[in-house]
MITORBA-575187 format. One record per atom (N, C-alpha, C): residue number from 1; residue in one letter; atom name; x negated, y, z negated. Coordinates in steps of 0.001 Angstrom, whole numbers, plus 524288, in hexadecimal, padded with zeros to 5 digits. Each point is the difference from the previous one (the first is absolute). Layout:
! residues N
num / residuo / atomo / x / y / z
NUM / a / CA / X / Y / Z
...
! end
This chain:
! residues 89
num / residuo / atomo / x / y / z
1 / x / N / 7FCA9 / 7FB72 / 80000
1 / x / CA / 80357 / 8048E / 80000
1 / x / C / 7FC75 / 804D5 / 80000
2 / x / N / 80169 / 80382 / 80507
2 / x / CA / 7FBFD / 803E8 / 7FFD6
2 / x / C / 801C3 / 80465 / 7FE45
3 / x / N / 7FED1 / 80572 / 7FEAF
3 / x / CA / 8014D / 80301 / 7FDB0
3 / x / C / 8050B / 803DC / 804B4
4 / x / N / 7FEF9 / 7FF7B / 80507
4 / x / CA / 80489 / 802F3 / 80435
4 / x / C / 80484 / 7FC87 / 7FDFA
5 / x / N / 7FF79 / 7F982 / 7FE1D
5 / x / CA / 803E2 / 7FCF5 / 7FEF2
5 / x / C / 8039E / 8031B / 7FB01
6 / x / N / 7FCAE / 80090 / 7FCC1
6 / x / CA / 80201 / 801D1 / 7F99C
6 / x / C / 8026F / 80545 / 80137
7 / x / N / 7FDB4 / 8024A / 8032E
7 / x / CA / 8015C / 8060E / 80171
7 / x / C / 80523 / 7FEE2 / 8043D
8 / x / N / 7FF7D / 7FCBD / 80381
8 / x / CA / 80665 / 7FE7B / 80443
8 / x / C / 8057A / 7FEA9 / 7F974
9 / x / N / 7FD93 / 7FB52 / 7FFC5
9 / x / CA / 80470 / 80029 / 7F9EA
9 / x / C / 8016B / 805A1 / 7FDB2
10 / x / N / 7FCA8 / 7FFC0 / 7FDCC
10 / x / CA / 80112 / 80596 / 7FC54
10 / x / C / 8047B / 803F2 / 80260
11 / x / N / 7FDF0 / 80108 / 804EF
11 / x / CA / 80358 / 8059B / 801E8
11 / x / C / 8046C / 7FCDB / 80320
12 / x / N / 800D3 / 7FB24 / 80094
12 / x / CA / 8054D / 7FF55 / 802F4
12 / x / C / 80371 / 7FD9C / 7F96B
13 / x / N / 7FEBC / 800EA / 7FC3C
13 / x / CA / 802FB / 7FDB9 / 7FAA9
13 / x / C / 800B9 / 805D3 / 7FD5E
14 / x / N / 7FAE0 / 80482 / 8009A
14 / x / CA / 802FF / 80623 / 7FE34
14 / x / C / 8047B / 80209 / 8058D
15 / x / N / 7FEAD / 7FDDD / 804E1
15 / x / CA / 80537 / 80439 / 8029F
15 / x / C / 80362 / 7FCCF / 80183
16 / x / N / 7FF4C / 7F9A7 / 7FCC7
16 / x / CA / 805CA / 7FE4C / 80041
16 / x / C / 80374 / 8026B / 7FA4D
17 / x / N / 7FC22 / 7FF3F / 7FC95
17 / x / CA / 8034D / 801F9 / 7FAE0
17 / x / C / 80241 / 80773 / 80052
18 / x / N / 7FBF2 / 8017C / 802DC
18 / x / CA / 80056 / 805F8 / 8001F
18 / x / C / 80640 / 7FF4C / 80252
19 / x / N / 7FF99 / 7FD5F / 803FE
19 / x / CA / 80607 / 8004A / 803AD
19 / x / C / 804C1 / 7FDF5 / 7FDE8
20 / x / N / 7FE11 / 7FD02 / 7FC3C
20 / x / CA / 80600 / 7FD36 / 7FD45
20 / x / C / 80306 / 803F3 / 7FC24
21 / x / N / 7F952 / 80249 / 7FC9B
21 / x / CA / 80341 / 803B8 / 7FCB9
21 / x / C / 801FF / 80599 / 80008
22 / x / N / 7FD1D / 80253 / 80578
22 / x / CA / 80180 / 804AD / 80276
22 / x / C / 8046B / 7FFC0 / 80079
23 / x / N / 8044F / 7FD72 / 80111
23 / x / CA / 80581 / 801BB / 800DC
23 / x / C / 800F9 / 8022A / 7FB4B
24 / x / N / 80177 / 7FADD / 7FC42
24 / x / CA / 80077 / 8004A / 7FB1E
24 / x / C / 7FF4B / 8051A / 7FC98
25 / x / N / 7FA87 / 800ED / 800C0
25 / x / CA / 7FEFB / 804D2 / 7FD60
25 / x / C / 8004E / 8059F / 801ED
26 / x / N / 8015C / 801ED / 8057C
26 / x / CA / 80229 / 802AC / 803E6
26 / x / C / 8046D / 80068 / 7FCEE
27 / x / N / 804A8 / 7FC75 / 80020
27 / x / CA / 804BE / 8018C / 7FD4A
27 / x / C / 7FEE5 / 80134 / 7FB7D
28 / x / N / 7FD62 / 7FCE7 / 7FB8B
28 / x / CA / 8015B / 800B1 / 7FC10
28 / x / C / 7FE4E / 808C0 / 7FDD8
29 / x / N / 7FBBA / 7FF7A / 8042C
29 / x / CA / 7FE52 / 806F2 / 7FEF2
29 / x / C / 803D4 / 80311 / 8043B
30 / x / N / 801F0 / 7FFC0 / 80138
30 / x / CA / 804B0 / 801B1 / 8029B
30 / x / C / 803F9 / 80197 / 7FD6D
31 / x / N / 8013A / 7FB15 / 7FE1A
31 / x / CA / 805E5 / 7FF6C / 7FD71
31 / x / C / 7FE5B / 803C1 / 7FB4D
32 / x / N / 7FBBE / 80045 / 7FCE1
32 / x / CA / 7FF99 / 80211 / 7FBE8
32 / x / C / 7FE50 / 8037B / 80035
33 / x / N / 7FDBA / 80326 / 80455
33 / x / CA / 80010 / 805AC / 80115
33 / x / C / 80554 / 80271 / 7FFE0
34 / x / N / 803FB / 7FCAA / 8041F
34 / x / CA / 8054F / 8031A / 7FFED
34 / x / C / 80268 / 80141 / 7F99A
35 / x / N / 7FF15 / 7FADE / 7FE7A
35 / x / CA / 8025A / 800A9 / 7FA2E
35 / x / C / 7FD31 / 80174 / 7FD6E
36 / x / N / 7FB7E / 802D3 / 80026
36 / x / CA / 7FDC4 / 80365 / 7FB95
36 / x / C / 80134 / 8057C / 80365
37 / x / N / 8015A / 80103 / 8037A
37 / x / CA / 801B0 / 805AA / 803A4
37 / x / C / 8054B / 80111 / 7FBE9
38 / x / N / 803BF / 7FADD / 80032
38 / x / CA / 805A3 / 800FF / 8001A
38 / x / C / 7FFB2 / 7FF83 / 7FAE4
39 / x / N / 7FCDA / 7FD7E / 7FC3F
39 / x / CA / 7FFB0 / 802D6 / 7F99F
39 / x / C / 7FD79 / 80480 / 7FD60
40 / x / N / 7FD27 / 802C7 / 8037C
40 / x / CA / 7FD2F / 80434 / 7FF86
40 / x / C / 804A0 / 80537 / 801A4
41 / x / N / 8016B / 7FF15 / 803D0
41 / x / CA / 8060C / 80414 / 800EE
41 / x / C / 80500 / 7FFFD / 7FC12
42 / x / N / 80173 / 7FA7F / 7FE9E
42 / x / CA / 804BC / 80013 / 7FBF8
42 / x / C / 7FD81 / 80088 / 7FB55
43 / x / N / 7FCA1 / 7FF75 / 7FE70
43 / x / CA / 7FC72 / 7FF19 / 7F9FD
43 / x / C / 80155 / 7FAC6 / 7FD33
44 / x / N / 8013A / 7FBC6 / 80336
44 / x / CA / 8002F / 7FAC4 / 7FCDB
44 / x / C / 7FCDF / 7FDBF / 7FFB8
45 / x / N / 80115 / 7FE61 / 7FC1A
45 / x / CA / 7FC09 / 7FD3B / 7FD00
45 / x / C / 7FFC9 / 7FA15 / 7FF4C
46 / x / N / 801EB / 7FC97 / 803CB
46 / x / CA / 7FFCC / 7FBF6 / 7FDB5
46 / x / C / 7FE57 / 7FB86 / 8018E
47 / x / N / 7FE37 / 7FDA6 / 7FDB0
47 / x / CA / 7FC4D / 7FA5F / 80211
47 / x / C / 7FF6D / 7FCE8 / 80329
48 / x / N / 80667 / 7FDE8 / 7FF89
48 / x / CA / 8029E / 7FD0C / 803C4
48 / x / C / 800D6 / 800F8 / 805CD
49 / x / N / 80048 / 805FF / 7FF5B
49 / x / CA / 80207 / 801EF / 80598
49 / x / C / 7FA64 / 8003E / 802CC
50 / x / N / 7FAB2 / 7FDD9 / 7FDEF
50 / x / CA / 7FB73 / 7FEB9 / 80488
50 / x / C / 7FE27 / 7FB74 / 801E4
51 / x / N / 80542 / 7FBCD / 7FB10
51 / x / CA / 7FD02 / 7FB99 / 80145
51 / x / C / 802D8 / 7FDC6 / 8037D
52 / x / N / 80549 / 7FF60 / 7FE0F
52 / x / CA / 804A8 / 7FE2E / 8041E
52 / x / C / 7FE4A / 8008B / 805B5
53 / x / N / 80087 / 80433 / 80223
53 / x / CA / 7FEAD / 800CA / 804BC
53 / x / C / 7FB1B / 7FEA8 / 80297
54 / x / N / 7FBF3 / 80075 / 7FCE3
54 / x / CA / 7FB64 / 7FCFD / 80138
54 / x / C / 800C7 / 7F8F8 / 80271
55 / x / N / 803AD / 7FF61 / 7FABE
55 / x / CA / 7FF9D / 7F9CF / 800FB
55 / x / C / 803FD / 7FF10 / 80460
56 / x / N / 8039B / 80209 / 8013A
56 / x / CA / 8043B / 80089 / 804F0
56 / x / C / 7FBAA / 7FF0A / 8052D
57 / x / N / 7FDB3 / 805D8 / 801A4
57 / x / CA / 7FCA0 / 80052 / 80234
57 / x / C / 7FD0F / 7FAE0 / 80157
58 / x / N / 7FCDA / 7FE56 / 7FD1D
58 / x / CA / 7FBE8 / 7FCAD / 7FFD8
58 / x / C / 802F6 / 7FB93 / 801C0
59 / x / N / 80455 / 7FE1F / 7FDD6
59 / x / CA / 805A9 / 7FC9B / 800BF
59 / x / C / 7FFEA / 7FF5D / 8065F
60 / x / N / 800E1 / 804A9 / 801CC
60 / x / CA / 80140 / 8004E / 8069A
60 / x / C / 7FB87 / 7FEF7 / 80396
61 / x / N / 7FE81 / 800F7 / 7FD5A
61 / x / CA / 7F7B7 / 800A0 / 801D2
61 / x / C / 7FF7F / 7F9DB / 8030C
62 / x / N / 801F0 / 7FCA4 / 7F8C5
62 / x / CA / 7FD37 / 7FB61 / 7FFAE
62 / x / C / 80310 / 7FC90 / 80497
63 / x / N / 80646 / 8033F / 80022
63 / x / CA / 80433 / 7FAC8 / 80399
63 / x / C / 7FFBD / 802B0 / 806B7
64 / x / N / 7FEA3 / 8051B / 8014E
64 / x / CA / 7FE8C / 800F1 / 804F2
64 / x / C / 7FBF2 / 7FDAD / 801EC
65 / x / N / 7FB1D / 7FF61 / 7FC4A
65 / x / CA / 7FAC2 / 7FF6C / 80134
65 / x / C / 7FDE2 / 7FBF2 / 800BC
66 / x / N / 801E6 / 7FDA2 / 7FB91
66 / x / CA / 7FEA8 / 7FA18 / 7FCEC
66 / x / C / 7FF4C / 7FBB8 / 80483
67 / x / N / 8037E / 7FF07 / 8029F
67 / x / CA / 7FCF1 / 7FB34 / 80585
67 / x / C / 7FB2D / 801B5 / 8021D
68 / x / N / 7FDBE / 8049C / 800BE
68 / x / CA / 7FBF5 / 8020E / 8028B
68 / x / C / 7FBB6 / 7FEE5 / 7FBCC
69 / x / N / 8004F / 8024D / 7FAB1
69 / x / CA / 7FD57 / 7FF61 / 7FDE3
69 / x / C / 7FC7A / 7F97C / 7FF03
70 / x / N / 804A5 / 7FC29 / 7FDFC
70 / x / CA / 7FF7B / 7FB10 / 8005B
70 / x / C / 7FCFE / 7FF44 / 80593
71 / x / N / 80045 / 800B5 / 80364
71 / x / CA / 7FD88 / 7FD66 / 80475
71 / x / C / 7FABE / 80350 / 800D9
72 / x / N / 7FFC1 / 803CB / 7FEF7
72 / x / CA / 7F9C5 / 802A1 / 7FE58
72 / x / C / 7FD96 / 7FD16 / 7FB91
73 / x / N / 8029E / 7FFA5 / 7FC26
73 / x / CA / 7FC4C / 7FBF3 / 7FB0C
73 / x / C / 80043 / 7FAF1 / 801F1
74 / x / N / 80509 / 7FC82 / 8045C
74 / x / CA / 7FB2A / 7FA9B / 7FFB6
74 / x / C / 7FEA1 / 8010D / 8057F
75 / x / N / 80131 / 803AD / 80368
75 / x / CA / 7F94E / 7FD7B / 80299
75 / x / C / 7FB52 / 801F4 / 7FEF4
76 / x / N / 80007 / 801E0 / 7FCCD
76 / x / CA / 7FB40 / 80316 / 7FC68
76 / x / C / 7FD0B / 7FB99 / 7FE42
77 / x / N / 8051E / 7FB3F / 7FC28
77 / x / CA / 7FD75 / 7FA75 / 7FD1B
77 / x / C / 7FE1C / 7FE34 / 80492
78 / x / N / 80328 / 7FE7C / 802F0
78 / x / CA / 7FF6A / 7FD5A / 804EF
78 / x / C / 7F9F2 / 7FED8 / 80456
79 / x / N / 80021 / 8057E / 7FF3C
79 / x / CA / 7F9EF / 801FC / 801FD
79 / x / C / 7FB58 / 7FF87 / 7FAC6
80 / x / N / 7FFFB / 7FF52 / 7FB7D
80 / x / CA / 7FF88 / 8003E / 7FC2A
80 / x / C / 7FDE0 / 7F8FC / 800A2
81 / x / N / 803A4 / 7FCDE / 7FEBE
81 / x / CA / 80128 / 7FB1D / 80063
81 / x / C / 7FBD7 / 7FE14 / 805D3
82 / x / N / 8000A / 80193 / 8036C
82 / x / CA / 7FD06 / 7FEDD / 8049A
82 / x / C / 7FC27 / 8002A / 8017A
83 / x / N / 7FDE7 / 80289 / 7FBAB
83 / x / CA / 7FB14 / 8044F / 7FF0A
83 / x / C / 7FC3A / 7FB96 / 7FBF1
84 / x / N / 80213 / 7FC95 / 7FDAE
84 / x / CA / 7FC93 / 7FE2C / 7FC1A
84 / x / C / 7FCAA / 7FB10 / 801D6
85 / x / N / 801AF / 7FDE9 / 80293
85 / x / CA / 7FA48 / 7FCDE / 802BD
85 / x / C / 7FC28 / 8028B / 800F3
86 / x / N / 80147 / 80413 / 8025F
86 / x / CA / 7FBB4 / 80294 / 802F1
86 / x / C / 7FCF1 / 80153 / 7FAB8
87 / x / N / 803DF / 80148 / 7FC24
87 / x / CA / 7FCD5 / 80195 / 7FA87
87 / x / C / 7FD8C / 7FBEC / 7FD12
88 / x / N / 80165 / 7FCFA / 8011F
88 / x / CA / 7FD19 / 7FAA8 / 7FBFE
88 / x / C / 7FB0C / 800C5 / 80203
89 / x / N / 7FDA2 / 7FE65 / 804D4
89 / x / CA / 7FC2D / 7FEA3 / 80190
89 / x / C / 7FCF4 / 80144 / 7FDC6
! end
Protein backbone atom coordinates (compact mmCIF):
# COMPACT_ATOMS: atom_id res chain seq x y z
CA UNK A 1 0.00 0.00 0.00
CA UNK A 2 1.57 3.14 -1.25
CA UNK A 3 1.09 6.42 0.13
CA UNK A 4 -1.10 8.03 -3.44
CA UNK A 5 -3.11 4.70 -2.17
CA UNK A 6 -3.70 6.11 1.58
CA UNK A 7 -4.08 9.59 0.08
CA UNK A 8 -6.90 8.08 -2.99
CA UNK A 9 -8.82 6.58 0.30
CA UNK A 10 -8.60 9.39 2.40
CA UNK A 11 -10.08 12.10 0.04
CA UNK A 12 -12.78 9.88 -1.67
CA UNK A 13 -14.10 8.92 2.35
CA UNK A 14 -13.74 13.13 3.33
CA UNK A 15 -15.88 14.19 -0.01
CA UNK A 16 -18.05 11.31 0.36
CA UNK A 17 -18.79 12.24 4.01
CA UNK A 18 -18.41 16.06 3.16
CA UNK A 19 -21.45 15.28 0.61
CA UNK A 20 -23.71 13.27 2.80
CA UNK A 21 -23.61 15.82 5.50
CA UNK A 22 -23.76 19.05 3.46
CA UNK A 23 -27.41 18.77 2.85
CA UNK A 24 -28.15 18.09 6.26
CA UNK A 25 -26.31 20.86 7.61
CA UNK A 26 -27.29 23.48 4.72
CA UNK A 27 -30.82 23.07 6.17
CA UNK A 28 -30.22 22.76 9.47
CA UNK A 29 -28.26 26.65 9.22
CA UNK A 30 -30.94 27.80 7.16
CA UNK A 31 -33.78 26.80 8.96
CA UNK A 32 -32.16 28.36 12.01
CA UNK A 33 -31.17 31.51 10.57
CA UNK A 34 -34.91 32.07 9.57
CA UNK A 35 -35.89 31.25 13.09
CA UNK A 36 -33.45 33.21 14.84
CA UNK A 37 -34.53 36.33 12.15
CA UNK A 38 -38.29 35.54 13.12
CA UNK A 39 -37.32 35.50 17.02
CA UNK A 40 -35.23 38.44 16.92
CA UNK A 41 -38.32 40.58 15.29
CA UNK A 42 -41.19 39.19 17.68
CA UNK A 43 -38.77 38.95 20.81
CA UNK A 44 -39.47 35.20 21.51
CA UNK A 45 -37.94 33.49 23.35
CA UNK A 46 -38.32 30.07 23.15
CA UNK A 47 -36.49 26.88 22.81
CA UNK A 48 -38.65 24.80 21.16
CA UNK A 49 -39.46 27.08 18.41
CA UNK A 50 -35.50 26.26 17.06
CA UNK A 51 -35.61 22.90 17.51
CA UNK A 52 -38.88 21.70 16.06
CA UNK A 53 -38.24 23.12 12.84
CA UNK A 54 -34.77 22.12 12.67
CA UNK A 55 -35.81 18.57 13.14
CA UNK A 56 -38.83 18.99 10.44
CA UNK A 57 -36.27 20.32 8.13
CA UNK A 58 -33.66 17.73 8.57
CA UNK A 59 -36.98 15.25 8.48
CA UNK A 60 -37.50 16.36 4.70
CA UNK A 61 -33.86 16.50 3.99
CA UNK A 62 -33.51 12.88 5.15
CA UNK A 63 -36.97 11.50 3.02
CA UNK A 64 -36.19 13.74 -0.30
CA UNK A 65 -32.55 12.83 -0.15
CA UNK A 66 -32.16 9.68 1.58
CA UNK A 67 -32.09 7.11 -1.66
CA UNK A 68 -29.24 9.25 -3.04
CA UNK A 69 -27.54 9.40 -0.06
CA UNK A 70 -27.69 5.48 0.62
CA UNK A 71 -26.36 4.81 -2.82
CA UNK A 72 -23.35 7.30 -2.35
CA UNK A 73 -22.46 5.43 1.04
CA UNK A 74 -22.58 1.86 -0.50
CA UNK A 75 -20.82 2.42 -3.44
CA UNK A 76 -18.41 4.19 -1.44
CA UNK A 77 -18.31 0.43 0.74
CA UNK A 78 -18.49 -1.10 -2.45
CA UNK A 79 -15.42 0.52 -3.87
CA UNK A 80 -14.10 0.29 -0.40
CA UNK A 81 -14.78 -3.56 -0.34
CA UNK A 82 -12.97 -3.94 -3.88
CA UNK A 83 -10.18 -2.15 -2.90
CA UNK A 84 -8.87 -4.62 -0.27
CA UNK A 85 -6.99 -7.22 -2.10
CA UNK A 86 -5.23 -4.87 -3.71
CA UNK A 87 -4.62 -3.80 0.03
CA UNK A 88 -3.61 -6.98 1.52
CA UNK A 89 -0.76 -7.55 -0.63
Amino acid sequence: MTDATVLAIMREAMTTTLSLALPLLAVAMVVGLIVSLFQAVTQITEMSLTFVPKLLGMAAVLLLMGPWMLHKLLSFTEWIFALLPQLAR
